[in-house]
Structure formats: structure tokens, C-alpha cells
TIVO-2410 file (N, C-alpha, C; in nm, 3 decimals):
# residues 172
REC num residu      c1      c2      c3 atome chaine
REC   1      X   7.020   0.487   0.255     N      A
REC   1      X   7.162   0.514   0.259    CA      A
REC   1      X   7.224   0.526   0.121     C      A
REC   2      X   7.137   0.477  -0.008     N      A
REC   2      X   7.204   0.478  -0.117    CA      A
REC   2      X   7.160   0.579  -0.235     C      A
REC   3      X   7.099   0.659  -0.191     N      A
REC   3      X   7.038   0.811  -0.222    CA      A
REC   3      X   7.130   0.913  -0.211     C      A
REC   4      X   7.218   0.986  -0.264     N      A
REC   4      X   7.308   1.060  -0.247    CA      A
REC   4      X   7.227   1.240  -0.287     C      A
REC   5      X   7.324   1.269  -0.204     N      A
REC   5      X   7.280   1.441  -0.193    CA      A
REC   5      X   7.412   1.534  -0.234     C      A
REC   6      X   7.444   1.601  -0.278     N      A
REC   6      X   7.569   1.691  -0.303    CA      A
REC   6      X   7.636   1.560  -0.325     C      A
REC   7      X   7.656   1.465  -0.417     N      A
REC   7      X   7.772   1.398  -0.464    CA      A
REC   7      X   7.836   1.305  -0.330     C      A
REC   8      X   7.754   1.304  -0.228     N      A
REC   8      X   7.818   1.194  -0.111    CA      A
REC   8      X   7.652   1.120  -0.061     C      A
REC   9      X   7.680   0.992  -0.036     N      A
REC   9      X   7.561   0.909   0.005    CA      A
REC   9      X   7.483   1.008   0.166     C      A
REC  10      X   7.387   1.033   0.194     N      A
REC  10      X   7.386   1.147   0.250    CA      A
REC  10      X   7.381   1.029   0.412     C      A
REC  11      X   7.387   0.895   0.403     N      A
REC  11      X   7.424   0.844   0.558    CA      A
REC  11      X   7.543   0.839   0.577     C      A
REC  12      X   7.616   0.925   0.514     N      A
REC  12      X   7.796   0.960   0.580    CA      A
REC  12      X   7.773   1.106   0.698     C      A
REC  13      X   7.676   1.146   0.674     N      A
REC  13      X   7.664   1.274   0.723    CA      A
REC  13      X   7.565   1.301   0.812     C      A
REC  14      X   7.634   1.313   0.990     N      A
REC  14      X   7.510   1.271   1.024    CA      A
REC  14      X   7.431   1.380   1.096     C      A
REC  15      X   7.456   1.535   1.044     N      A
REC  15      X   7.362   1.664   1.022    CA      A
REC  15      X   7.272   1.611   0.942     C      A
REC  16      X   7.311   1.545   0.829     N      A
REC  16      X   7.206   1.500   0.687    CA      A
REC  16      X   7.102   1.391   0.773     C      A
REC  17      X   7.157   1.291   0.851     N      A
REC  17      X   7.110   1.188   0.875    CA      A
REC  17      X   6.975   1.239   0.961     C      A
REC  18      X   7.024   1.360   1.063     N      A
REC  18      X   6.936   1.366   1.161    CA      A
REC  18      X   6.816   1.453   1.076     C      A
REC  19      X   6.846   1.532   0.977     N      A
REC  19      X   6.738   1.622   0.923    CA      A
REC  19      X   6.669   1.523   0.851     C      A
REC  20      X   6.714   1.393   0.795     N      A
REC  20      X   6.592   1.335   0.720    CA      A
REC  20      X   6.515   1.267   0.842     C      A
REC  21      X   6.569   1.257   0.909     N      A
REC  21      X   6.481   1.146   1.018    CA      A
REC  21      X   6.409   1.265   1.064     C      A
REC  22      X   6.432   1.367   1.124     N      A
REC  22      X   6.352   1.507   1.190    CA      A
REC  22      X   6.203   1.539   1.080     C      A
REC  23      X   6.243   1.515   0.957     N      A
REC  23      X   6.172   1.550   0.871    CA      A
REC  23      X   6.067   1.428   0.867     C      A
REC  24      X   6.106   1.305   0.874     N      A
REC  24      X   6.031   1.187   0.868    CA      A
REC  24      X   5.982   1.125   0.982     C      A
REC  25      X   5.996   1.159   1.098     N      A
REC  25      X   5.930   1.157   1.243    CA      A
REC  25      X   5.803   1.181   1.266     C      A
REC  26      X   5.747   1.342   1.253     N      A
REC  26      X   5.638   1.414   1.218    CA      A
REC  26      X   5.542   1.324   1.163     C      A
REC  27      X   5.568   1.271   1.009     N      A
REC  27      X   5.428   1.223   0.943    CA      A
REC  27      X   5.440   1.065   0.931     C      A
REC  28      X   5.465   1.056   1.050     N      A
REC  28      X   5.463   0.866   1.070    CA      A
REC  28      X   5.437   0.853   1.197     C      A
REC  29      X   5.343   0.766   1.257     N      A
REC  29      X   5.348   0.707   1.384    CA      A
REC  29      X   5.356   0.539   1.349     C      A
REC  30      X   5.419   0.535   1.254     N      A
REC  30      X   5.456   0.381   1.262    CA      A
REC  30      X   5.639   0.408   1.276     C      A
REC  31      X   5.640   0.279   1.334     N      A
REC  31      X   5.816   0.239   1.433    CA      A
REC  31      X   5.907   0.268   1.301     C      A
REC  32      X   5.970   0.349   1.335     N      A
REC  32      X   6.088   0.394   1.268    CA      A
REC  32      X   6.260   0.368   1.287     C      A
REC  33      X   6.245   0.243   1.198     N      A
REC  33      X   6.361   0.205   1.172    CA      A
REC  33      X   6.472   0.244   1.079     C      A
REC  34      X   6.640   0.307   1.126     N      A
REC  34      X   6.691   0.411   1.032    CA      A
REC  34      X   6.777   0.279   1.052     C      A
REC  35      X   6.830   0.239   0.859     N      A
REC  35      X   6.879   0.156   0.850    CA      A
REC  35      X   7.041   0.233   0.793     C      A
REC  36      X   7.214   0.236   0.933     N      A
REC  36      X   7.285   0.293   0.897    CA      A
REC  36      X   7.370   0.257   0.810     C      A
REC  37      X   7.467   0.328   0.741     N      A
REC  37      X   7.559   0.247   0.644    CA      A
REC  37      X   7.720   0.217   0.703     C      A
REC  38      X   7.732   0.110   0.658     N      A
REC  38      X   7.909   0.082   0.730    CA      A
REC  38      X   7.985   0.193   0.658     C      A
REC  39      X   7.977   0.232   0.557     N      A
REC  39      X   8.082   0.257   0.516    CA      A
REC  39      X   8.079   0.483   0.523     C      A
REC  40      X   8.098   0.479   0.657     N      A
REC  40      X   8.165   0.597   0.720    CA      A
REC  40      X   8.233   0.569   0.830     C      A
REC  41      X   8.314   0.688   0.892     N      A
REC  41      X   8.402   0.658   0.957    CA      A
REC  41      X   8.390   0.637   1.109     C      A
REC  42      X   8.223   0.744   1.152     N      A
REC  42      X   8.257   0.674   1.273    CA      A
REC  42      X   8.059   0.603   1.298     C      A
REC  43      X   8.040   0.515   1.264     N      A
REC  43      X   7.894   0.502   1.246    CA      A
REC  43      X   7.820   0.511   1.395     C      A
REC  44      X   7.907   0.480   1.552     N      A
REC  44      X   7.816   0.580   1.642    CA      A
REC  44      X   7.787   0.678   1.615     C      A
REC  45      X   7.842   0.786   1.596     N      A
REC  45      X   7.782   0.940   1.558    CA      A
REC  45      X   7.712   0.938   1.499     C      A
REC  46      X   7.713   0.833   1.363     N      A
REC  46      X   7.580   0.871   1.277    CA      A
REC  46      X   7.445   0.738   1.391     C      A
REC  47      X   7.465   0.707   1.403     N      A
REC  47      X   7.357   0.618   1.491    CA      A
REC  47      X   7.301   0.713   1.594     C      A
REC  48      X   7.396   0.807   1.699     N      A
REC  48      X   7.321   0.891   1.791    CA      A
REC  48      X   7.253   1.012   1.672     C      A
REC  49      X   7.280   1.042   1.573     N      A
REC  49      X   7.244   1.108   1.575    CA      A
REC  49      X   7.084   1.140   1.510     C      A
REC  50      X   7.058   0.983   1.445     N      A
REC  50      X   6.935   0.928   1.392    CA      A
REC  50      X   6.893   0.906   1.529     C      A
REC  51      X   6.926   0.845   1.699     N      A
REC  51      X   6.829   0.804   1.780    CA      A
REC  51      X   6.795   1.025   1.810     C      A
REC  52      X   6.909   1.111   1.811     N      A
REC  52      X   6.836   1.200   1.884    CA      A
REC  52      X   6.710   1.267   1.762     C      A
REC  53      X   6.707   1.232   1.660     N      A
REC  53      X   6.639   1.277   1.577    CA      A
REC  53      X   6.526   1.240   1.576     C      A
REC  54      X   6.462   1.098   1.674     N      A
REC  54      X   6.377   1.034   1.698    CA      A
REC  54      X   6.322   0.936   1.619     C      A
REC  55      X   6.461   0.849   1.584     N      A
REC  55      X   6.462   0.693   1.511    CA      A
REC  55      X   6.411   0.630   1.624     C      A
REC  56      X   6.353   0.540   1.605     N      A
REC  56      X   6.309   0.387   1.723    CA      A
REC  56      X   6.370   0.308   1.729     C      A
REC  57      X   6.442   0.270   1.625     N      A
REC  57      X   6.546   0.168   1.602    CA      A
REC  57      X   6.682   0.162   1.489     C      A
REC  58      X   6.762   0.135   1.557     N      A
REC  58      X   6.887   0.140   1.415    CA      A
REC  58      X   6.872  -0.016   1.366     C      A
REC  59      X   6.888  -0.023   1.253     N      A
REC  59      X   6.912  -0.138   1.167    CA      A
REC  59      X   7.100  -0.136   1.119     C      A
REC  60      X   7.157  -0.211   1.140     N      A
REC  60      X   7.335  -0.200   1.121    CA      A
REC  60      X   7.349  -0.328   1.097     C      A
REC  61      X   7.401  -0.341   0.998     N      A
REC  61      X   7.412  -0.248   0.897    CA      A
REC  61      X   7.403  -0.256   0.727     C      A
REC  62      X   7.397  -0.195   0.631     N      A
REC  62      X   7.368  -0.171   0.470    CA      A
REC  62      X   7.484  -0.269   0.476     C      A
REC  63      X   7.489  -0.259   0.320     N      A
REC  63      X   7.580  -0.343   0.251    CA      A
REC  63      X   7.716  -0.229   0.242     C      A
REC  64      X   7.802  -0.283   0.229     N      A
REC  64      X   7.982  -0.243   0.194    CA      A
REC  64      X   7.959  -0.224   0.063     C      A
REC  65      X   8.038  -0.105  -0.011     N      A
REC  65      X   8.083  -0.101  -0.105    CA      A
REC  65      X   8.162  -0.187  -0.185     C      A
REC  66      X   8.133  -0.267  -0.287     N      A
REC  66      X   8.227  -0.327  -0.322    CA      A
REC  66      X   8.247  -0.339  -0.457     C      A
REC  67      X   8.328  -0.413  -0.520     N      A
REC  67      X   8.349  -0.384  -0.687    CA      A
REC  67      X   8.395  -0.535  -0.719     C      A
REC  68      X   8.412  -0.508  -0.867     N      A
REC  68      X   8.410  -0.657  -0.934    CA      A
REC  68      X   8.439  -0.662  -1.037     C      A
REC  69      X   8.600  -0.677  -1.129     N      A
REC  69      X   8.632  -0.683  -1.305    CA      A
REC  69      X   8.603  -0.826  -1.363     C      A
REC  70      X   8.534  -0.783  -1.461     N      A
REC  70      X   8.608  -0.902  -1.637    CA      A
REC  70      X   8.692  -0.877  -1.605     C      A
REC  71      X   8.812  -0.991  -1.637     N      A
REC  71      X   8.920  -0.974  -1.623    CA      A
REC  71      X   8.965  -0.996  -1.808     C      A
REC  72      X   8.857  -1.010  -1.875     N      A
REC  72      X   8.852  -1.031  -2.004    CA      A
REC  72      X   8.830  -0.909  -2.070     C      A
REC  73      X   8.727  -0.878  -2.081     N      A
REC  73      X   8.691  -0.720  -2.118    CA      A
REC  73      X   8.730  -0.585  -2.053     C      A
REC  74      X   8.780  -0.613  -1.918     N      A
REC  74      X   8.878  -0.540  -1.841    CA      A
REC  74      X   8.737  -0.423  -1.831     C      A
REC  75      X   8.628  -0.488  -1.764     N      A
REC  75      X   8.557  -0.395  -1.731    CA      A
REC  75      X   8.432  -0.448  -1.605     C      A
REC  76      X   8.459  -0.343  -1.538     N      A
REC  76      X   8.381  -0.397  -1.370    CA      A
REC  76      X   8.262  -0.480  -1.447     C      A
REC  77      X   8.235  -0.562  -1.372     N      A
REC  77      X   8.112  -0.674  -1.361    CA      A
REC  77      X   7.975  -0.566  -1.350     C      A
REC  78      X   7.950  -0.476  -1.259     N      A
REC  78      X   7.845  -0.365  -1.233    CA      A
REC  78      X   7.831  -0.232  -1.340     C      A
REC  79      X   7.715  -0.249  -1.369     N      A
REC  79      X   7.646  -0.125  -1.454    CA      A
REC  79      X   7.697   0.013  -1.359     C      A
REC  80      X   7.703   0.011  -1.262     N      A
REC  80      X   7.773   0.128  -1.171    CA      A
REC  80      X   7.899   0.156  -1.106     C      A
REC  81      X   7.972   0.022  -1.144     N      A
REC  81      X   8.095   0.010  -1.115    CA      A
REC  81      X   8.107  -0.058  -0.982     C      A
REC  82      X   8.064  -0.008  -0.888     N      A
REC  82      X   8.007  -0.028  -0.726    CA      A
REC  82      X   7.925  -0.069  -0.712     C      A
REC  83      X   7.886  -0.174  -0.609     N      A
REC  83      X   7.794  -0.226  -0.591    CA      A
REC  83      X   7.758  -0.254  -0.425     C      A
REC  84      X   7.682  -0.318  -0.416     N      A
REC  84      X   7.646  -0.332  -0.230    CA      A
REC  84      X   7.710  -0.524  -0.207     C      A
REC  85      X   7.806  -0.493  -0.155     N      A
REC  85      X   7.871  -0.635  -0.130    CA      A
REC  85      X   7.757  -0.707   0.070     C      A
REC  86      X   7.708  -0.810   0.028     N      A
REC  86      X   7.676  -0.856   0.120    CA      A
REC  86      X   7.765  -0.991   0.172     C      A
REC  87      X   7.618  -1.087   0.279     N      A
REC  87      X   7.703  -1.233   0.318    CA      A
REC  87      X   7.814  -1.227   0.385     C      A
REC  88      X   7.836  -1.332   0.439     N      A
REC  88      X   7.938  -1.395   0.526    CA      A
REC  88      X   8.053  -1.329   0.508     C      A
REC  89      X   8.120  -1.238   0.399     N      A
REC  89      X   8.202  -1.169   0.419    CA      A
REC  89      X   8.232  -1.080   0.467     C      A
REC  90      X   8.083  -0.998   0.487     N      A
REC  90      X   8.123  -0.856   0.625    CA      A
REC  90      X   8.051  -0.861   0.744     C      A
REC  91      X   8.020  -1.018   0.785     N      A
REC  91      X   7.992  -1.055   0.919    CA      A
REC  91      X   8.097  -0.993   1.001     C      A
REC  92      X   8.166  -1.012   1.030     N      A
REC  92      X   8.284  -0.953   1.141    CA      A
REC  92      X   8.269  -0.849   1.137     C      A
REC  93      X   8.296  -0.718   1.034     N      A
REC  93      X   8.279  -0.584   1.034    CA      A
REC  93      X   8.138  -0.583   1.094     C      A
REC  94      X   8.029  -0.629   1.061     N      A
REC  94      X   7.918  -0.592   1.059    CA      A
REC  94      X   7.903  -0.633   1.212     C      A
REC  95      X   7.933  -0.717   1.252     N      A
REC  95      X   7.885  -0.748   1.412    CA      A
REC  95      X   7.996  -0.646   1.497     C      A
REC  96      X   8.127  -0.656   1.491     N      A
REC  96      X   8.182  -0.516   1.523    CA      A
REC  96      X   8.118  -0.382   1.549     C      A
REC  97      X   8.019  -0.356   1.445     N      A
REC  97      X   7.930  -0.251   1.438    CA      A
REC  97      X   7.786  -0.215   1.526     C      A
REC  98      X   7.744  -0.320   1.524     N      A
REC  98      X   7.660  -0.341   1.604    CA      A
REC  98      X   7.678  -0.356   1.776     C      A
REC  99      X   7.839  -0.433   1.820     N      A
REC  99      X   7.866  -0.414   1.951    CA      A
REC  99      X   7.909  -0.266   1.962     C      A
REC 100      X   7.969  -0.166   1.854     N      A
REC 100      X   7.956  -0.001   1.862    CA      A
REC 100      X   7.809   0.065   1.953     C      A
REC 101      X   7.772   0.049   1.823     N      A
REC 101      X   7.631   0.069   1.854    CA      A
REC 101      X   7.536   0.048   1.939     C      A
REC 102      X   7.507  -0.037   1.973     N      A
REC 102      X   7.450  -0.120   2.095    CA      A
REC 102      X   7.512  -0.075   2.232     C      A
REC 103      X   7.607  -0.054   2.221     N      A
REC 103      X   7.676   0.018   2.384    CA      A
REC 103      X   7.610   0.182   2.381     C      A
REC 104      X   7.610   0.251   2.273     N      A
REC 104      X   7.623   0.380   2.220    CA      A
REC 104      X   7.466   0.432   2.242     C      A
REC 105      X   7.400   0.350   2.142     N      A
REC 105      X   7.253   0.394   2.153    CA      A
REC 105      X   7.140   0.310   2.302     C      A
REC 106      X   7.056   0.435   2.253     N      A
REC 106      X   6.925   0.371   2.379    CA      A
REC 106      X   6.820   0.339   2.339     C      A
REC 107      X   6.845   0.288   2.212     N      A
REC 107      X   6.712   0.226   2.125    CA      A
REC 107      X   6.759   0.084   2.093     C      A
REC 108      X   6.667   0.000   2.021     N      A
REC 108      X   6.696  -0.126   1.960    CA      A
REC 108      X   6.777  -0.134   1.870     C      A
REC 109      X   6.884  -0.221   1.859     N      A
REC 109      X   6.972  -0.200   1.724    CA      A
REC 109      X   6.937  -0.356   1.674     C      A
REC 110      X   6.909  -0.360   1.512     N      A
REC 110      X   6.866  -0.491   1.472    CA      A
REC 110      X   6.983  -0.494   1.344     C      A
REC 111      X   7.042  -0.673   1.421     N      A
REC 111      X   7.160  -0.657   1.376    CA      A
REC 111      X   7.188  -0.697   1.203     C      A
REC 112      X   7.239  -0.714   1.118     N      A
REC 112      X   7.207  -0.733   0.983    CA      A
REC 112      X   7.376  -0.737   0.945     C      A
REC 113      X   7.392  -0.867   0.853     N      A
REC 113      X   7.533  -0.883   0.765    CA      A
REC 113      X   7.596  -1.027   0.815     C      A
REC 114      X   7.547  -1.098   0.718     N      A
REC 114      X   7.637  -1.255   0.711    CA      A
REC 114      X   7.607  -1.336   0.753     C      A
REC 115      X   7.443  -1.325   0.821     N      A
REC 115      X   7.427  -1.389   0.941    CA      A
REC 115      X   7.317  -1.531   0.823     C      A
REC 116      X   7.404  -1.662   0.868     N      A
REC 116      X   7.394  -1.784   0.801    CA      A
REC 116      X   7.298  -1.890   0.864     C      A
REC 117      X   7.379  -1.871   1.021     N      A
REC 117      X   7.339  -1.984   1.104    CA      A
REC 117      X   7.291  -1.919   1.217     C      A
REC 118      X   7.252  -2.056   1.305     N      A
REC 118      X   7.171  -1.956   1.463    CA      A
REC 118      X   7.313  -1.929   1.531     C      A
REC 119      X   7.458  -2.000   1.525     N      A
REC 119      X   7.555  -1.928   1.561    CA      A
REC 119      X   7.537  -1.795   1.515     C      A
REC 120      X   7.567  -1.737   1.412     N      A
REC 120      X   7.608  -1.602   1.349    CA      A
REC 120      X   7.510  -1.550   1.423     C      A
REC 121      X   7.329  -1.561   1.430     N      A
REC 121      X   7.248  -1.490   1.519    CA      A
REC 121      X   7.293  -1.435   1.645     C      A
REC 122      X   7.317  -1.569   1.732     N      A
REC 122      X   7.328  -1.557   1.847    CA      A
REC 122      X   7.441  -1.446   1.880     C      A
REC 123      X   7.567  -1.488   1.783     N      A
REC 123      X   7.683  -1.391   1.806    CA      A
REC 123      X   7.621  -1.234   1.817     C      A
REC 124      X   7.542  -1.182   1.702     N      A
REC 124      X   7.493  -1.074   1.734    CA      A
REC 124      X   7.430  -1.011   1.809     C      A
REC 125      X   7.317  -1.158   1.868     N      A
REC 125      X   7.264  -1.115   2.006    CA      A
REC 125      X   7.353  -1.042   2.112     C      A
REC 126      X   7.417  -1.141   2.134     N      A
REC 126      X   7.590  -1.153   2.250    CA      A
REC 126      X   7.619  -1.021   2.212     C      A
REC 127      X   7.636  -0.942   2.109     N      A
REC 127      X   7.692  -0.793   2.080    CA      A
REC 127      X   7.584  -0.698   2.135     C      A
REC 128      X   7.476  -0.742   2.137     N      A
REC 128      X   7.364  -0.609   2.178    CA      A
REC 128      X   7.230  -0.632   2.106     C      A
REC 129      X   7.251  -0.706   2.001     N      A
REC 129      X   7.127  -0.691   1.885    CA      A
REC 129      X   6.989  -0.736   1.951     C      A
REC 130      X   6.891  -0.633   1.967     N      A
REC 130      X   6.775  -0.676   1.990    CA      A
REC 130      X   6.703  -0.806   1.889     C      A
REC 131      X   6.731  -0.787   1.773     N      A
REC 131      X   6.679  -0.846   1.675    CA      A
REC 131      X   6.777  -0.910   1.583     C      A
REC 132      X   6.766  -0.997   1.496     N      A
REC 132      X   6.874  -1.010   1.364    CA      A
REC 132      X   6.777  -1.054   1.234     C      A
REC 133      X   6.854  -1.008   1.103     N      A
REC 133      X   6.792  -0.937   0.973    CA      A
REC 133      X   6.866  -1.058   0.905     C      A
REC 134      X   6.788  -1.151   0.853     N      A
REC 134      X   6.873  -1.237   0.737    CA      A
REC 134      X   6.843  -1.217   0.622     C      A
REC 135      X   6.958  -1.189   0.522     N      A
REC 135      X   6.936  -1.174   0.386    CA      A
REC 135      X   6.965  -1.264   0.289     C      A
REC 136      X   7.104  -1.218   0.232     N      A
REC 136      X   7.233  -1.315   0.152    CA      A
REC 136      X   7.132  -1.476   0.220     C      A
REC 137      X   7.155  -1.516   0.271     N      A
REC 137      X   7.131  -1.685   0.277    CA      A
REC 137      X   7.067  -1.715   0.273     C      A
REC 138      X   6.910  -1.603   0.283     N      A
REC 138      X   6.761  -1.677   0.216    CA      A
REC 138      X   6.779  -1.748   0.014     C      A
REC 139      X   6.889  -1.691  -0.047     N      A
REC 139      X   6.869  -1.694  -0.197    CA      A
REC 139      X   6.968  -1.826  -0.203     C      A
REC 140      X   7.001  -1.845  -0.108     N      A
REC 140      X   7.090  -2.030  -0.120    CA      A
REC 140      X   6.986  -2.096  -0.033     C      A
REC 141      X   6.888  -2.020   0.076     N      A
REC 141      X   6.814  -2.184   0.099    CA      A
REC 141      X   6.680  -2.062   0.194     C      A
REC 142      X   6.557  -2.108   0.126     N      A
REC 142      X   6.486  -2.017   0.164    CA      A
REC 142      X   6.410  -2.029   0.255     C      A
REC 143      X   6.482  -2.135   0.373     N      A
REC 143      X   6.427  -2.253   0.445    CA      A
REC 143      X   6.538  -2.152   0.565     C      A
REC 144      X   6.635  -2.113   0.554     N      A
REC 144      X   6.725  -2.081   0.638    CA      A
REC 144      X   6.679  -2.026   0.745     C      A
REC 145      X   6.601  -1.913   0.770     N      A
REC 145      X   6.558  -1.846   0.830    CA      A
REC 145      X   6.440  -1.940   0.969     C      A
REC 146      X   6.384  -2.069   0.950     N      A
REC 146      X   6.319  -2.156   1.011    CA      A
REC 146      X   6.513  -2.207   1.059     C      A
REC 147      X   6.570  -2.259   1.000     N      A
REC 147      X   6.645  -2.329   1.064    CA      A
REC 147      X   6.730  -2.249   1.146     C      A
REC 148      X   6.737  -2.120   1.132     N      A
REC 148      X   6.790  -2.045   1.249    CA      A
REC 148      X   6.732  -2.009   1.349     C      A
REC 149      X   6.569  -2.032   1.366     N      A
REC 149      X   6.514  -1.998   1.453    CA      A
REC 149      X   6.521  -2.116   1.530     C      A
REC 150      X   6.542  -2.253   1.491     N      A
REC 150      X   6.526  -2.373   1.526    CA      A
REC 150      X   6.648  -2.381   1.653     C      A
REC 151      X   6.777  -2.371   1.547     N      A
REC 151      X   6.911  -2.346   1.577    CA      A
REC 151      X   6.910  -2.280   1.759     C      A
REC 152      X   6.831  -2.152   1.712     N      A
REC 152      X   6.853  -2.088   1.807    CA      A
REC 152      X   6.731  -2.128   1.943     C      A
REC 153      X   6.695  -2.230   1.928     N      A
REC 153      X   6.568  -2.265   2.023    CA      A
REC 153      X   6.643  -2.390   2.120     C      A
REC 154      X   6.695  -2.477   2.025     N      A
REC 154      X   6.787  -2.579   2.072    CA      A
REC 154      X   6.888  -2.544   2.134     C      A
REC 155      X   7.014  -2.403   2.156     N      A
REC 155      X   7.095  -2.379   2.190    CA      A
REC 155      X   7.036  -2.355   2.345     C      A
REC 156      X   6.922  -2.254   2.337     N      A
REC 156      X   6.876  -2.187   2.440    CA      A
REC 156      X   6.815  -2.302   2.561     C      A
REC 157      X   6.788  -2.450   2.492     N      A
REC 157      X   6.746  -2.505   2.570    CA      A
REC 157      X   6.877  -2.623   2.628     C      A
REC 158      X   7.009  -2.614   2.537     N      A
REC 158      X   7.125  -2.716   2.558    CA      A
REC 158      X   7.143  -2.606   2.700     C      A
REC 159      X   7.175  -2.467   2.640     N      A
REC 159      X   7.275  -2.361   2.767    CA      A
REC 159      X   7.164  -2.355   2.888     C      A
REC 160      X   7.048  -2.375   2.891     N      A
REC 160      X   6.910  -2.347   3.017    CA      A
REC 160      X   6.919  -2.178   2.996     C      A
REC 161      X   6.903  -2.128   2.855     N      A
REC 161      X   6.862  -2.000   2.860    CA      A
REC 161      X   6.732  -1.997   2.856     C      A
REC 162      X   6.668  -1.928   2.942     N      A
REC 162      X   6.496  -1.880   2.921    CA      A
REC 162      X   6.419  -1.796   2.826     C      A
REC 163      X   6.520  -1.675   2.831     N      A
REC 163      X   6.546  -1.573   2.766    CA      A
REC 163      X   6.626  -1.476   2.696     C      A
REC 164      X   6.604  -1.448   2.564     N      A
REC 164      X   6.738  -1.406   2.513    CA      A
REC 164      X   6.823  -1.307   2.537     C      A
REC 165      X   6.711  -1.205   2.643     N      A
REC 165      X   6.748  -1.108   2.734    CA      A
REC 165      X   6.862  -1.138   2.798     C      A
REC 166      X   6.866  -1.284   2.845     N      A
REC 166      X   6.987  -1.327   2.920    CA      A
REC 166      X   7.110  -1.283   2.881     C      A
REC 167      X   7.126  -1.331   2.731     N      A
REC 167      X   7.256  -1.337   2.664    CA      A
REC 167      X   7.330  -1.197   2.549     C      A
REC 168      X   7.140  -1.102   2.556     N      A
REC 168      X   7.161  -0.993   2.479    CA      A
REC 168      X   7.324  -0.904   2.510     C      A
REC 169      X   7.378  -0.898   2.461     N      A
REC 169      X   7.472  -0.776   2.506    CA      A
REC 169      X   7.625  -0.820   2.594     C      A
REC 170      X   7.604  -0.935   2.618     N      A
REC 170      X   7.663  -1.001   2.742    CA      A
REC 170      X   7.823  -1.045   2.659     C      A
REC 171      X   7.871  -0.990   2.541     N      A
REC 171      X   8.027  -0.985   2.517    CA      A
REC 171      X   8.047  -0.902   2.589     C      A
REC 172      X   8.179  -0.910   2.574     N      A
REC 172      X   8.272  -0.796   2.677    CA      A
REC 172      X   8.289  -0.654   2.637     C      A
***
């Protein structure tokens, strides 16, 4: 998503989106996961248009654009000005995205953004997410990822869930 073509990131565009996946279908028979970016306007369209292109799975979603000054040198914090803002701050957008998606597509959507605890997991489950992607909170505790699986083993056995199938999708 952070590969740009004609001067725009080319996962805003999702003619662009479907020709790279069309192009990258062909010489792979390993599971093809198209990982989309939040920051277009309507990211179902670009999600159908990676599953009709013959993605296996959407990953939702990249990091947000974000920025950052010295307020001393009066000059952005980033060698590029922009940068990929992750973590607990675009959890909400990001699970938002994923209950899009997840209604929209007929593939797996694996959910990704903020996700801390086996709450934040589960929430994404509850939206649709076949799967969830932890990032941001492995570099504060690299243990996190066991304790969300833990998290999420204990919940399933407080609520008498069997399966996560149960609870996949099951917001409103």
C-alpha cells in the first residue's frame, strides 16, 4: 500500500488494486493476503475489488497517515514528513473497517490496528475478523501476544464459548 504509482499510493485505486492482485494471482499458489489501506474513501470497493481479483484474504488494515513537528526546529519529526501512525489510536477506525468489510467481502478479513488486549481481539472478532494481527504492543511487551491468546481462552471459557465461530461477526 506504500508503493505509489502516478504520484498517489496505488491502494487508493481500486482498478490499480485489482490489476496488481490479477497480475500476482497467476505466479503464486501460496494464500494471498492483500493487505488494504485506511486511508481512502471507500475501502469496501477497494476490498471487493482485491477479493474479485482473486485475493484469499484481506488484511485491514495499514497504518494511517500521520505526522509529527519539533516544535523547536519547527521541523516534522519524519525524514518524509508522513509517516504510518499505528496502536491504540486507530483501533476504533480500524475495527470500524473491518465490520465494513467483513459484511462486504466473501473471504477472510484479518483484523489489524490497536489491538493490546484479548478485549481489543475479541472486539474484532465480534466485527467479522477471521483472524487478528498484533503489532504496536509486541515492542512494549513481547510477551503480549501469549497473553492475548490466554486472555482470550479464559473469556471463552467464563462466556461457555466453544468456538470462536460463535461470536465471529455477531455485532450488529
Amino acid at each position: 500500500p506504500n508503493v505509489e504509482e502516478g504520484g498517489l499510493a496505488f491502494s487508493s485505486n481500486p482498478q490499480i488494486v485489482e490489476q496488481v492482485v490479477k497480475a500476482v494471482r497467476p505466479v503464486t499458489r501460496k494464500f494471498l493476503i492483500v493487505k488494504l489501506s485506511p486511508n481512502v474513501t471507500d475501502i469496501v470497493e477497494i476490498a471487493q475489488a482485491a477479493e474479485a481479483a482473486g485475493a484469499d484474504a484481506l488484511s485491514v488494515t495499514n497504518t494511517h497517515v500521520g505526522m509529527a513537528f519539533d516544535i523547536e526546529t519547527r521541523q516534522p519529526y519524519l525524514a518524509n514528513i508522513t509517516g504510518g501512525l499505528s496502536g491504540p489510536a486507530i483501533k476504533p477506525i480500524a475495527l470500524n473497517m473491518v465490520y465494513q468489510v467483513s459484511r462486504a467481502a466473501g473471504i477472510p478479513v484479518i483484523g489489524i490496528g490497536g489491538i493490546r488486549t484479548a478485549g481489543d481481539a475479541l472486539e474484532f472478532i465480534m466485527a467479522g475478523a477471521a483472524a487478528v494481527q498484533v503489532g504496536t504492543a509486541n515492542f512494549f511487551d513481547p510477551a503480549v501476544t501469549l497473553k492475548i491468546i490466554d486472555g482470550i481462552q479464559q473469556w471463552c471459557r467464563r462466556k461457555g464459548v466453544q468456538n470462536l465461530d460463535e461470536i465471529r461477526g455477531t455485532s450488529p
